[in-house]
HTML snippet that shows the backbone in 3Dmol.js (N, CA, C, O; Angstrom):
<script src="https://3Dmol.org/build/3Dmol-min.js"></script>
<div id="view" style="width:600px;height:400px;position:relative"></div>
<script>
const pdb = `
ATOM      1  N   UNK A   1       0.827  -1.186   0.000  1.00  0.00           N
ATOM      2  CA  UNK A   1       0.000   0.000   0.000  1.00  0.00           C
ATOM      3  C   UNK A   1       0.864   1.240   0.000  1.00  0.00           C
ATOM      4  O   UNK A   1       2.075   1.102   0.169  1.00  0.00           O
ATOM      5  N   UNK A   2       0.266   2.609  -0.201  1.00  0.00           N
ATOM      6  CA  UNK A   2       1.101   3.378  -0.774  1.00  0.00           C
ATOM      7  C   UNK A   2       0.892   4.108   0.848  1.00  0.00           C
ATOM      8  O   UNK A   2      -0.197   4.322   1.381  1.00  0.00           O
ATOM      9  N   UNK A   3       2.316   4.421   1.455  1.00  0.00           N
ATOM     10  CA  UNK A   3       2.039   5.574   2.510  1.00  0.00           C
ATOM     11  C   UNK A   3       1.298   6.281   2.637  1.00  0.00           C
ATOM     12  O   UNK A   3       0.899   6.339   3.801  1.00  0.00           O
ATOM     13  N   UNK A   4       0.561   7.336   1.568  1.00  0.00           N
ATOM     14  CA  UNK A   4      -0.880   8.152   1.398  1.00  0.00           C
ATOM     15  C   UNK A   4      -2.097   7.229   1.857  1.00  0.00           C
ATOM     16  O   UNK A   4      -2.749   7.394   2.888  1.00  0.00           O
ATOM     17  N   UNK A   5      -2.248   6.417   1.086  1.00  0.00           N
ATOM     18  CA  UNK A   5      -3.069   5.459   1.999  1.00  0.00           C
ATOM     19  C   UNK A   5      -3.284   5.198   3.300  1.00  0.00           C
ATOM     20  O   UNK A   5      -4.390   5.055   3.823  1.00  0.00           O
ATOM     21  N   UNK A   6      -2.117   5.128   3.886  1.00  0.00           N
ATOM     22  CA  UNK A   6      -1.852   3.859   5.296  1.00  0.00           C
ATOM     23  C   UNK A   6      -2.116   5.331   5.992  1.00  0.00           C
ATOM     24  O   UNK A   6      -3.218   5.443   6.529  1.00  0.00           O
ATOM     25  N   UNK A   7      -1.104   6.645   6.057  1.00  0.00           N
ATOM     26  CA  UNK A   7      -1.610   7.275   7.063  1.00  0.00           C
ATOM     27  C   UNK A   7      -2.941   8.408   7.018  1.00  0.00           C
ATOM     28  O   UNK A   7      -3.308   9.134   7.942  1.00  0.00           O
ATOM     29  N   UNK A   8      -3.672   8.271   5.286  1.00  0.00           N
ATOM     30  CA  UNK A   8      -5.082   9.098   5.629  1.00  0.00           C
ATOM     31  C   UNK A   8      -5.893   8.247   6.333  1.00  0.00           C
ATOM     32  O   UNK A   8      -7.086   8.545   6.281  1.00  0.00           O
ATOM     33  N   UNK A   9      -5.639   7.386   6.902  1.00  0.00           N
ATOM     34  CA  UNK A   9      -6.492   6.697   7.602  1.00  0.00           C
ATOM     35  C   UNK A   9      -6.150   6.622   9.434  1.00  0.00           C
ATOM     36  O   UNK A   9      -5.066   6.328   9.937  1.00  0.00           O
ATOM     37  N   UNK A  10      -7.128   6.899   9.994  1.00  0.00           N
ATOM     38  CA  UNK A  10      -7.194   6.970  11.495  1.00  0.00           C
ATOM     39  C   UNK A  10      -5.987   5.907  11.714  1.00  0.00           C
ATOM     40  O   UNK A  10      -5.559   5.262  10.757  1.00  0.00           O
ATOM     41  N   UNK A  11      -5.346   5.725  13.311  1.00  0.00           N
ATOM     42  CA  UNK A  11      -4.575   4.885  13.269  1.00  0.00           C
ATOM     43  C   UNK A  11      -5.491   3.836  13.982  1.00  0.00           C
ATOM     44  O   UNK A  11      -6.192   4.193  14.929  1.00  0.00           O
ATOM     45  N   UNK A  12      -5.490   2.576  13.545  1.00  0.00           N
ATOM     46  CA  UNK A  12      -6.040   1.600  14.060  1.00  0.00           C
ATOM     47  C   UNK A  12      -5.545   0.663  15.487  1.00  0.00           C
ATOM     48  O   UNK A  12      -6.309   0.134  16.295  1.00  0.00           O
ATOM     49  N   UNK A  13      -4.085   0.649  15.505  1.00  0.00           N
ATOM     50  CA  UNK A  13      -3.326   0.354  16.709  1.00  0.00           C
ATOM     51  C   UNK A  13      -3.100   1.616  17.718  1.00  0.00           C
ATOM     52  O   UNK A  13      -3.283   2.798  17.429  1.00  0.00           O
ATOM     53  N   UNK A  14      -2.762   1.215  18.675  1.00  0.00           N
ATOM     54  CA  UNK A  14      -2.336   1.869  19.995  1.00  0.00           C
ATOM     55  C   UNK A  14      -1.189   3.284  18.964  1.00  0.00           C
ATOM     56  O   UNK A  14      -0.456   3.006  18.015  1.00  0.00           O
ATOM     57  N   UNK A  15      -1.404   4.750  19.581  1.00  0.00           N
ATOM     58  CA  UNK A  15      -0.259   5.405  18.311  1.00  0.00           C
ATOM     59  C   UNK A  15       0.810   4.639  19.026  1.00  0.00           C
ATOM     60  O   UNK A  15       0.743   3.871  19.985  1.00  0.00           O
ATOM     61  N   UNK A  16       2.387   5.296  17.884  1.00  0.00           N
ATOM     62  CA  UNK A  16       3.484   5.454  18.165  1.00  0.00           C
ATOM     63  C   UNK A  16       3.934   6.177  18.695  1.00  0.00           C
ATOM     64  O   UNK A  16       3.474   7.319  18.655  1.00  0.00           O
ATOM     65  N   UNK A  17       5.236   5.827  19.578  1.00  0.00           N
ATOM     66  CA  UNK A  17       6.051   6.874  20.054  1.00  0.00           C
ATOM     67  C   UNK A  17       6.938   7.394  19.167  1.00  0.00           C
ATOM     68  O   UNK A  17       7.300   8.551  19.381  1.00  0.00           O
ATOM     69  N   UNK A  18       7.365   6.836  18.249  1.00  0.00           N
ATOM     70  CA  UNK A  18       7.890   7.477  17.569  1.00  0.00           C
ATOM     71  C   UNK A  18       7.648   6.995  16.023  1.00  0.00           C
ATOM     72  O   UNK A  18       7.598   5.791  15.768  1.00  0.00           O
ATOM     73  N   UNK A  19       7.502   7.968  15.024  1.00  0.00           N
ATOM     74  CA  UNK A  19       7.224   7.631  13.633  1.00  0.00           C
ATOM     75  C   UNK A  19       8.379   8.206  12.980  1.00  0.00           C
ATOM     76  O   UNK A  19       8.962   9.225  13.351  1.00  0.00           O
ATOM     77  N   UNK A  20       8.691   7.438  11.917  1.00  0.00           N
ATOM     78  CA  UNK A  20      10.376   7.694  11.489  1.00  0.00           C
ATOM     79  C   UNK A  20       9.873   7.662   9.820  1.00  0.00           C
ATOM     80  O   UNK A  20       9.587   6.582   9.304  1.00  0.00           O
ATOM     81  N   UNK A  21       9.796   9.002   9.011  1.00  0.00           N
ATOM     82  CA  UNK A  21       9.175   8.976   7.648  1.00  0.00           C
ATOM     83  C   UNK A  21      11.001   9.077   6.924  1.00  0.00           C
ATOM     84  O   UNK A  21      11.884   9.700   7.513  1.00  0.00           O
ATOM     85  N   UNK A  22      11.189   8.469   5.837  1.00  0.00           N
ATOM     86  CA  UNK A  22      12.437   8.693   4.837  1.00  0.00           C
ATOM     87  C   UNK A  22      11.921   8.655   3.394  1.00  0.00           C
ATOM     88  O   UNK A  22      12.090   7.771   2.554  1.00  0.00           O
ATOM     89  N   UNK A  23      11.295   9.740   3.301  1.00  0.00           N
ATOM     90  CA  UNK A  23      10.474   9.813   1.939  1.00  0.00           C
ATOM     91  C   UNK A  23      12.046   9.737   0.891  1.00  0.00           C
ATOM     92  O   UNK A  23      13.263   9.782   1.064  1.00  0.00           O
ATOM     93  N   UNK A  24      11.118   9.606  -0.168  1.00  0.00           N
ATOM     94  CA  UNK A  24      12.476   9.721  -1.771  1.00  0.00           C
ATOM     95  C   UNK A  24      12.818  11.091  -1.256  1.00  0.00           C
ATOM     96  O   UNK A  24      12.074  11.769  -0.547  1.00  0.00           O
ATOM     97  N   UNK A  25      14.194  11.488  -1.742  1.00  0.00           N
ATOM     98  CA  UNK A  25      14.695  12.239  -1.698  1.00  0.00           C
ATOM     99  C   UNK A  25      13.726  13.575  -2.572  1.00  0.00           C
ATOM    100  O   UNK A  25      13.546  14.676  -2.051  1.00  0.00           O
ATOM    101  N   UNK A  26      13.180  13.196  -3.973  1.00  0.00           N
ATOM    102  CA  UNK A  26      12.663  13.640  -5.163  1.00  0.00           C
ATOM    103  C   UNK A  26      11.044  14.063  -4.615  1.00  0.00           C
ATOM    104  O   UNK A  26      10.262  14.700  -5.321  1.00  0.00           O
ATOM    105  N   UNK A  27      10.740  13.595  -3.284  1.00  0.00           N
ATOM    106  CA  UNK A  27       9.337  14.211  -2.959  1.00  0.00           C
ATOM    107  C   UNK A  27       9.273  15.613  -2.829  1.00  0.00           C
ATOM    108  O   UNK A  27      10.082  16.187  -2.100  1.00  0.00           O
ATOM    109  N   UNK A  28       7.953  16.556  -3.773  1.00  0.00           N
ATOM    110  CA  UNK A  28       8.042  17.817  -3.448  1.00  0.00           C
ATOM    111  C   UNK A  28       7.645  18.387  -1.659  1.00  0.00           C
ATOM    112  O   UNK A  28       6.695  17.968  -0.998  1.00  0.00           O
ATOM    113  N   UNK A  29       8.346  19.089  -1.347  1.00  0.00           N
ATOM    114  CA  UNK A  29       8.238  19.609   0.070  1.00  0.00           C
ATOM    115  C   UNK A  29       6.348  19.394   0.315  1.00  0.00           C
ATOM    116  O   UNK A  29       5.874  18.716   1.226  1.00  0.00           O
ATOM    117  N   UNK A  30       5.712  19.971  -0.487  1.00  0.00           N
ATOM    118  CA  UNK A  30       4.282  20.250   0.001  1.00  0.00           C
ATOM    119  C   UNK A  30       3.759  19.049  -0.015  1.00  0.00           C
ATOM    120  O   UNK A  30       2.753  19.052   0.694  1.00  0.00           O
ATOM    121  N   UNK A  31       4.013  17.741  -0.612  1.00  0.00           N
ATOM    122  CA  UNK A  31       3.504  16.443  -0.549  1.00  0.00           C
ATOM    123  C   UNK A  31       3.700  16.166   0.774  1.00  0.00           C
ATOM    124  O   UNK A  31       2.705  15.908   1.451  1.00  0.00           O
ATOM    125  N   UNK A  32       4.864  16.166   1.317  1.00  0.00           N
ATOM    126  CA  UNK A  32       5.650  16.084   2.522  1.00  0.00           C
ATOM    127  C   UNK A  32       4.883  16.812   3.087  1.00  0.00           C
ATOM    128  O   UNK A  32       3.896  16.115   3.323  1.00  0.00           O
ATOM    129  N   UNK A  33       4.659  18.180   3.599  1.00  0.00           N
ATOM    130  CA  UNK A  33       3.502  18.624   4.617  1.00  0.00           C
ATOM    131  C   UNK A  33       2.956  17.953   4.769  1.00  0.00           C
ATOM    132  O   UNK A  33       2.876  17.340   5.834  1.00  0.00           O
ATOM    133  N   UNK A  34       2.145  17.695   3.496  1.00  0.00           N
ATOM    134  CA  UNK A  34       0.778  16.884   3.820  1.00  0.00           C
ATOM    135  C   UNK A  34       0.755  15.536   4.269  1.00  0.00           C
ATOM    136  O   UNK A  34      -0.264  15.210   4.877  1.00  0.00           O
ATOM    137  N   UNK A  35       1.815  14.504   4.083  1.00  0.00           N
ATOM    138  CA  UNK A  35       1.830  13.549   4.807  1.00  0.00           C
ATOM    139  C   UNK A  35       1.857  13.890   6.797  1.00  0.00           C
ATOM    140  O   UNK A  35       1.021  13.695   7.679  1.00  0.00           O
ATOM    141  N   UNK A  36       3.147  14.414   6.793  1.00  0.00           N
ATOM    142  CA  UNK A  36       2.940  15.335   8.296  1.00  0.00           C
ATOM    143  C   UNK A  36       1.997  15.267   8.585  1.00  0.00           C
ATOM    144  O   UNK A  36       1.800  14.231   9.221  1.00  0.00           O
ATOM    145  N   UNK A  37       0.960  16.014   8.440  1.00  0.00           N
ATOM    146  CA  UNK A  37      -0.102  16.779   8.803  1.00  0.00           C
ATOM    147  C   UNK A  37      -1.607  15.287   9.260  1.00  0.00           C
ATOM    148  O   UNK A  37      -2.506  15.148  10.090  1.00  0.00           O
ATOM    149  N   UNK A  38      -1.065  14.565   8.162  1.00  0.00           N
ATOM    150  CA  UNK A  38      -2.020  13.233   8.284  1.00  0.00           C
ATOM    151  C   UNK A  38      -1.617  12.344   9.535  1.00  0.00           C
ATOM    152  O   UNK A  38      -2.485  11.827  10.238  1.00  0.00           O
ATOM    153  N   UNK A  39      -0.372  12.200   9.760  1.00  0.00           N
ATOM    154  CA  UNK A  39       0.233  11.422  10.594  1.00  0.00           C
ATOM    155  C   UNK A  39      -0.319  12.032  11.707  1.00  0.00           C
ATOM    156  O   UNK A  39      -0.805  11.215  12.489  1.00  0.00           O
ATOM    157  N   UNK A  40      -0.447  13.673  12.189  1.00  0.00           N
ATOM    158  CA  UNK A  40      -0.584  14.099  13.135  1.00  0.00           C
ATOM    159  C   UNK A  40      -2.367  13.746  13.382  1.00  0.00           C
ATOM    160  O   UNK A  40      -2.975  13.029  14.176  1.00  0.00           O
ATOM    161  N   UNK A  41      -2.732  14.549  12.390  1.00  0.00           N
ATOM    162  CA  UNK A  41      -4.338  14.344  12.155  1.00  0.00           C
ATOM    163  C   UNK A  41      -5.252  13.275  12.781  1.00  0.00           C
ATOM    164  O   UNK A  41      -6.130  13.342  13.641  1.00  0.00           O
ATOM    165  N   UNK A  42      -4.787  12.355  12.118  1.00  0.00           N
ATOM    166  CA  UNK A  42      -5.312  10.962  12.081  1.00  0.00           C
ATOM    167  C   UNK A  42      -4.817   9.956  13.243  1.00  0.00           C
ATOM    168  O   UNK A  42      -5.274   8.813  13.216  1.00  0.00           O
ATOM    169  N   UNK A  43      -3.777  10.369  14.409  1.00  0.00           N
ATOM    170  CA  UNK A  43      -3.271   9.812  15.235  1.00  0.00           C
ATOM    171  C   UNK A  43      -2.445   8.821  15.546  1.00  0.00           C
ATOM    172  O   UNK A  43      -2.326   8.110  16.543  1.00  0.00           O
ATOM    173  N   UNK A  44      -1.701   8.919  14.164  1.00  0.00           N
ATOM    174  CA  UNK A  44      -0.408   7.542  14.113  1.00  0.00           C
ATOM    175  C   UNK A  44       0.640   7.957  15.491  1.00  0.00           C
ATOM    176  O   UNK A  44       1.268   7.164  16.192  1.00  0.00           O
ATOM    177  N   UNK A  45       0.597   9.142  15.582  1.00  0.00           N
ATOM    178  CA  UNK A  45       2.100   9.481  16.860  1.00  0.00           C
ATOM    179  C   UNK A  45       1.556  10.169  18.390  1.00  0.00           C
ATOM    180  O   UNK A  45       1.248  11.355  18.510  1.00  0.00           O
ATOM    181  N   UNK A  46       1.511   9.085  19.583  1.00  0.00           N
ATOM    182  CA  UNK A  46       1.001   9.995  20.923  1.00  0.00           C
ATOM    183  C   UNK A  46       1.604  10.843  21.084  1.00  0.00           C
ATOM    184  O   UNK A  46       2.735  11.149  20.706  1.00  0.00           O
ATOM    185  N   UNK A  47       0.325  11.671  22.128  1.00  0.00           N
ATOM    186  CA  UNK A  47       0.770  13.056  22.535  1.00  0.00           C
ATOM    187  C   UNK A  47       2.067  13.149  22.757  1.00  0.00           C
ATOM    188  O   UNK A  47       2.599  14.158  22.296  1.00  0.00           O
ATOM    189  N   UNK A  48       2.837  12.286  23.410  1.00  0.00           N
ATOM    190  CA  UNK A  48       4.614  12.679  23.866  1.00  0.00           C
ATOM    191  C   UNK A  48       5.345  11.843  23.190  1.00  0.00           C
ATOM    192  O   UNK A  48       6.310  11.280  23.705  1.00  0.00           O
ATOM    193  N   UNK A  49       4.980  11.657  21.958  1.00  0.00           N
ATOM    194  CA  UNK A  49       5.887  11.195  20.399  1.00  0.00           C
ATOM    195  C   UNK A  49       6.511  12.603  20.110  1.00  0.00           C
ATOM    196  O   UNK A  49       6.663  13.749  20.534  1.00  0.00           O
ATOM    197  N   UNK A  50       6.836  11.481  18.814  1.00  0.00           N
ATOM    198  CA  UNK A  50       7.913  12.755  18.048  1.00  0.00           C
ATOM    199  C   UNK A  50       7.909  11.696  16.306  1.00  0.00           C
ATOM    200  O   UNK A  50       8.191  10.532  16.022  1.00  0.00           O
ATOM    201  N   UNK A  51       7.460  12.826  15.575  1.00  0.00           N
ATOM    202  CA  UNK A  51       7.823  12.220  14.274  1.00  0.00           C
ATOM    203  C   UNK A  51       9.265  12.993  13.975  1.00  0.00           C
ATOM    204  O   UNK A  51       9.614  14.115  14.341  1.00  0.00           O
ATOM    205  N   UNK A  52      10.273  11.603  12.861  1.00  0.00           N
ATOM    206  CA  UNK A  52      11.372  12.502  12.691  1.00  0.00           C
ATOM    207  C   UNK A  52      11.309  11.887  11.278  1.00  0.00           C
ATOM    208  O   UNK A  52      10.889  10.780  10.942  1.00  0.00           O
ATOM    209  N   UNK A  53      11.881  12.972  10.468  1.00  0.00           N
ATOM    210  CA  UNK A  53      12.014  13.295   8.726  1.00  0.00           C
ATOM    211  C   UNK A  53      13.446  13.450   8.558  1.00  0.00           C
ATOM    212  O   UNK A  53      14.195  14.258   9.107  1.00  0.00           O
ATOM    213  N   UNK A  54      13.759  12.353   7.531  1.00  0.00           N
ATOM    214  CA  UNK A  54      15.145  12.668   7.296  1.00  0.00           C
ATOM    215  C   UNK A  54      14.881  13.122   5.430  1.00  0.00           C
ATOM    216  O   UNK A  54      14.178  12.651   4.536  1.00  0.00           O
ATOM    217  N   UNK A  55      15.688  14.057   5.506  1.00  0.00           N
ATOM    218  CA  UNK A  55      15.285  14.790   3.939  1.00  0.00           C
ATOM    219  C   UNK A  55      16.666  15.245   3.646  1.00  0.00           C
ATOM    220  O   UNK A  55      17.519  15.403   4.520  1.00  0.00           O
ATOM    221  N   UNK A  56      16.815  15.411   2.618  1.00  0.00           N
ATOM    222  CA  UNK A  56      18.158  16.065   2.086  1.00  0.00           C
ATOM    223  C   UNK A  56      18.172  17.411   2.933  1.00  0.00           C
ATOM    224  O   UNK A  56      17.283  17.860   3.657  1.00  0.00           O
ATOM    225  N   UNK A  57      19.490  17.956   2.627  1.00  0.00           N
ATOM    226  CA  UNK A  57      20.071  19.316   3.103  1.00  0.00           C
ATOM    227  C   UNK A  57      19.878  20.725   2.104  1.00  0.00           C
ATOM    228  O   UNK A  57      20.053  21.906   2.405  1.00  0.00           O
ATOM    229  N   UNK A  58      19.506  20.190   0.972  1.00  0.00           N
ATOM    230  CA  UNK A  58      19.225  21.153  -0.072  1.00  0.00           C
ATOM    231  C   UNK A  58      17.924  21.731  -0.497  1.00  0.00           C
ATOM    232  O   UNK A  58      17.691  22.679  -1.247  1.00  0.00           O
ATOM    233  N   UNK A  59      16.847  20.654   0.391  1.00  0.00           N
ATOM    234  CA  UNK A  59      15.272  20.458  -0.248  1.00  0.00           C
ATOM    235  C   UNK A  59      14.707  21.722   1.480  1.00  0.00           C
ATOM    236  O   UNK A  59      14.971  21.933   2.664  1.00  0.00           O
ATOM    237  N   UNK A  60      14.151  21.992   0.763  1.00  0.00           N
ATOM    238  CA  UNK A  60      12.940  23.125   1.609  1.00  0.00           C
ATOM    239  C   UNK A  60      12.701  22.149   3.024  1.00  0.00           C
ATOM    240  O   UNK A  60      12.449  20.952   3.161  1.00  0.00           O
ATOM    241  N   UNK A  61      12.852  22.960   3.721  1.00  0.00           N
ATOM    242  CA  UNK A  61      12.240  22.189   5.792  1.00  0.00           C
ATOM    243  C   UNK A  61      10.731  22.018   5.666  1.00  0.00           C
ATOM    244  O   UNK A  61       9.944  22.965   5.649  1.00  0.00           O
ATOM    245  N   UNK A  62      10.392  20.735   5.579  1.00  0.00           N
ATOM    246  CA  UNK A  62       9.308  20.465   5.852  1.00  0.00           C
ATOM    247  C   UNK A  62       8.649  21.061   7.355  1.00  0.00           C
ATOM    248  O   UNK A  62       9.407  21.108   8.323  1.00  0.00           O
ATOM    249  N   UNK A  63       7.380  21.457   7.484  1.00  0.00           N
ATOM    250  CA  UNK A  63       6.616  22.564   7.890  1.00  0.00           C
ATOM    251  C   UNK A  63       5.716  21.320   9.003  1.00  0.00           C
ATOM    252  O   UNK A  63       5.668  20.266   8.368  1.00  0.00           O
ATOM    253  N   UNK A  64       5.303  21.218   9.843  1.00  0.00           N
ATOM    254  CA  UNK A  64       4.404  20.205  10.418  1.00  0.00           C
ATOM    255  C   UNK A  64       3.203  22.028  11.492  1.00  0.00           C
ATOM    256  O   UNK A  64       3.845  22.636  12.349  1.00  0.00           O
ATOM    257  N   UNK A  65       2.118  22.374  11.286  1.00  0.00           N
ATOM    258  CA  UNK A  65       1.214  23.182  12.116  1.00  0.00           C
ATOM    259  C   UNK A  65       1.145  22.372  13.073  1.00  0.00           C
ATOM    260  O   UNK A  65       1.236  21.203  12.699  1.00  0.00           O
ATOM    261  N   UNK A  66       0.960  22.581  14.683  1.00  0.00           N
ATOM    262  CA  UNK A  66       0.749  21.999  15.631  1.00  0.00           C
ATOM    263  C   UNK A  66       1.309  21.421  16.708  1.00  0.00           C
ATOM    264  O   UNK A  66       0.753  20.957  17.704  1.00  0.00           O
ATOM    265  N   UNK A  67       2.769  21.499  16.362  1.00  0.00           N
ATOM    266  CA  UNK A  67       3.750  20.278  16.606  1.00  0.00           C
ATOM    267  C   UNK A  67       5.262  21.467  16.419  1.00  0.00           C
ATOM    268  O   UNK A  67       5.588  22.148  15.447  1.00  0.00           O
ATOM    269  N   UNK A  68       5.951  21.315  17.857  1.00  0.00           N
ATOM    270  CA  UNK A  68       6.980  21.895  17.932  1.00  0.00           C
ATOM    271  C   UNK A  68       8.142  21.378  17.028  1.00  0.00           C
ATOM    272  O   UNK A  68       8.076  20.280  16.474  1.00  0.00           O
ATOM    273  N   UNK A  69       8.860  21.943  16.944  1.00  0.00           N
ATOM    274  CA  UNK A  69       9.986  21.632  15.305  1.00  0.00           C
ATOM    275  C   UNK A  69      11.705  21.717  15.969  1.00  0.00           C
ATOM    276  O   UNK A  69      12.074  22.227  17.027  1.00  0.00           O
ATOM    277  N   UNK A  70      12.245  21.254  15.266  1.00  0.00           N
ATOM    278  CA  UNK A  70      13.977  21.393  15.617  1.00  0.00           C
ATOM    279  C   UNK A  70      14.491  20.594  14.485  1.00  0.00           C
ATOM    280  O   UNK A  70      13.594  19.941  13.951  1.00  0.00           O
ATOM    281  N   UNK A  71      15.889  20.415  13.852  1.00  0.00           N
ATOM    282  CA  UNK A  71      16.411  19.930  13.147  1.00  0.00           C
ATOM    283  C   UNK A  71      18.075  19.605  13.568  1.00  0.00           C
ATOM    284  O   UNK A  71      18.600  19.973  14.619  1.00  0.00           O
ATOM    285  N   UNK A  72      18.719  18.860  12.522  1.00  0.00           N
ATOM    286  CA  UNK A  72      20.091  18.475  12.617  1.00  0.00           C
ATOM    287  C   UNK A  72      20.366  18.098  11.676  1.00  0.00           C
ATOM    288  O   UNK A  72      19.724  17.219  11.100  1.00  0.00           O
ATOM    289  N   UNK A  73      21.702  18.795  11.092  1.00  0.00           N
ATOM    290  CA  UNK A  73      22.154  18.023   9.998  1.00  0.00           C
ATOM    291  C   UNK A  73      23.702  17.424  10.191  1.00  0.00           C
ATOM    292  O   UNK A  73      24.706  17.759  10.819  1.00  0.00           O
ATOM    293  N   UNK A  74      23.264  16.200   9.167  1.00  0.00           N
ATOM    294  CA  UNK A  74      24.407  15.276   9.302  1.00  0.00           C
ATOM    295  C   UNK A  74      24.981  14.972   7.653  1.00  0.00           C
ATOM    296  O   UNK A  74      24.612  14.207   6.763  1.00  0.00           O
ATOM    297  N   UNK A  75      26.448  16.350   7.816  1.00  0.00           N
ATOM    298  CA  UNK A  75      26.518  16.200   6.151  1.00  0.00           C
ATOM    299  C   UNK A  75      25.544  16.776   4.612  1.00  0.00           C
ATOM    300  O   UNK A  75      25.590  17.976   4.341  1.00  0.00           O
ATOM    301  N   UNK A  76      24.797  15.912   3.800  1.00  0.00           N
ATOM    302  CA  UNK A  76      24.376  16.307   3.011  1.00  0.00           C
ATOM    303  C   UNK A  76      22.824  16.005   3.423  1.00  0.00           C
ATOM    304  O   UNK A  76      21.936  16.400   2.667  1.00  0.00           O
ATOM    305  N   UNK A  77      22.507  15.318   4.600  1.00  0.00           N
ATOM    306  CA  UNK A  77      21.237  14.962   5.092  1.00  0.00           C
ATOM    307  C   UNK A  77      20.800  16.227   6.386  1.00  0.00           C
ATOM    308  O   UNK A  77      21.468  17.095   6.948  1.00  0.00           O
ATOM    309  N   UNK A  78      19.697  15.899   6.462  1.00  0.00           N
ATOM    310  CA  UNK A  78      18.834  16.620   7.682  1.00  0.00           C
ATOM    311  C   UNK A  78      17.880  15.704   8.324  1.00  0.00           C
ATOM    312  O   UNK A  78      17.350  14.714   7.820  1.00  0.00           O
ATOM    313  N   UNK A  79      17.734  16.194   9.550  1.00  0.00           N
ATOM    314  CA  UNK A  79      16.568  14.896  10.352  1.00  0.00           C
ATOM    315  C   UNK A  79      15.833  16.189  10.824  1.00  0.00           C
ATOM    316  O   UNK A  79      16.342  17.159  11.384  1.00  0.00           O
ATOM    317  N   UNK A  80      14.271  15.959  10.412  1.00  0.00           N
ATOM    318  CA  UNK A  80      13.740  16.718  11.210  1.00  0.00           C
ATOM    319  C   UNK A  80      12.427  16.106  12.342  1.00  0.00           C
ATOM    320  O   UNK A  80      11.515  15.354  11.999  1.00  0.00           O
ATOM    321  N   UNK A  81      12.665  16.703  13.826  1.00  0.00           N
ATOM    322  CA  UNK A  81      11.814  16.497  15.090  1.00  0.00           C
ATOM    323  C   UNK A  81      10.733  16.843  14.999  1.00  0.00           C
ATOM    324  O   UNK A  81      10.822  17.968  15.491  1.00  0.00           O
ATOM    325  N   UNK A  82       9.663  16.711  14.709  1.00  0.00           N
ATOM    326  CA  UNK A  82       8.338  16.943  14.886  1.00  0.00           C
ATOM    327  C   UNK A  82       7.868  16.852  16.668  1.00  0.00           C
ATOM    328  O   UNK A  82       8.381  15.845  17.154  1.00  0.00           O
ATOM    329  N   UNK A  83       7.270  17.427  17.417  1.00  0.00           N
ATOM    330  CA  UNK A  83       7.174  16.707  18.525  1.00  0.00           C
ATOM    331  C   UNK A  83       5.284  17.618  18.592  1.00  0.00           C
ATOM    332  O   UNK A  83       5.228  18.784  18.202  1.00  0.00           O
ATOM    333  N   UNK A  84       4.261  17.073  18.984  1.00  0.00           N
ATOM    334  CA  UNK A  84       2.752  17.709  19.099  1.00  0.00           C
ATOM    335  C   UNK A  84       2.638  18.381  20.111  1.00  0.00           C
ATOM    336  O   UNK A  84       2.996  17.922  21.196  1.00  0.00           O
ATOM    337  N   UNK A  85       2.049  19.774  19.975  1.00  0.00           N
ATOM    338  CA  UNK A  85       2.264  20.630  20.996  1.00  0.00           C
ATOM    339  C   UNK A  85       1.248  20.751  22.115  1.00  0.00           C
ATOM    340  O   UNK A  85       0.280  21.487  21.929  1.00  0.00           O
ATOM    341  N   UNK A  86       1.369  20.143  23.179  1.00  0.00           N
ATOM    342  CA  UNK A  86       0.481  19.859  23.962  1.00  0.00           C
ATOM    343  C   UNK A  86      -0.694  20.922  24.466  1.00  0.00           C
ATOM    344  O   UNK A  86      -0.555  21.923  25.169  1.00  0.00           O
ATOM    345  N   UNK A  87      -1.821  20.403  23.908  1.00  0.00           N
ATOM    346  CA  UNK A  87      -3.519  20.902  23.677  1.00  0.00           C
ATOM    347  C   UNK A  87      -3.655  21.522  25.043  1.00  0.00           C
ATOM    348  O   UNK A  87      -3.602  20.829  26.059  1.00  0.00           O
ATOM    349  N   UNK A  88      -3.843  22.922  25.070  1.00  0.00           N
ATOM    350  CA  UNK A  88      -4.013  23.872  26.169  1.00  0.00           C
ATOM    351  C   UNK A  88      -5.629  23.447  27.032  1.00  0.00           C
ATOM    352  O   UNK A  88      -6.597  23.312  26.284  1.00  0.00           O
ATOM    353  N   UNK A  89      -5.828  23.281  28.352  1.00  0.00           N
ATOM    354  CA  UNK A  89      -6.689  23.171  28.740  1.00  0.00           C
ATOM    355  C   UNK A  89      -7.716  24.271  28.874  1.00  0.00           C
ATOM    356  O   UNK A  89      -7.212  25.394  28.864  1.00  0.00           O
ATOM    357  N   UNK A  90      -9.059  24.230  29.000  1.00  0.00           N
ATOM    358  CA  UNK A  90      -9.704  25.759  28.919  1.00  0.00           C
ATOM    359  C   UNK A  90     -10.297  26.329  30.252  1.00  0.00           C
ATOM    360  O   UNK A  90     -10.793  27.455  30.274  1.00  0.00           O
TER     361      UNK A  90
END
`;
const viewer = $3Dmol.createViewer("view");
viewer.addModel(pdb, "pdb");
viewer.setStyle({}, {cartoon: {color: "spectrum"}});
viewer.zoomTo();
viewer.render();
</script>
């Protein structure tokens, strides 16, 4: 099944603590949001997860709304931290 698939869909297991995406190098950045955004959405990663993106060093920083951000690069690569920003009580 194609990743678009697996994460527009709710997560069916317990989430992850951690989700580890290594898209093609050749994915456009905004495809990439939008996977992000599903993973978060749809509940593949618990509240005190962290998704991390390893993407080239040359390609645009993938963007995640919601979810605190940090990066590292190693060489011609980058890893980026996604972590969900914990839902303010009212």
């Amino acid at each position: 099944q194609k990743v678009e698939t697996v994460v527009g869909r709710p997560c069916a297991e317990d989430p992850f603590d951690v989700v580890w995406l290594d898209p093609p190098y050749d994915l456009p950045t905004d495809q990439l949001n939008m996977l992000l955004a599903q993973v978060l959405d749809h509940g593949w990663v618990r509240s005190d997860g962290v998704v991390v993106v390893e993407r080239s060093g040359r390609d645009a920083a993938p963007r995640l709304a919601g979810a605190d951000a940090w990066e590292r690069g190693y060489g011609e690569t980058t890893l980026y931290w996604f972590a969900p920003l914990e839902e303010e009580e009212s």
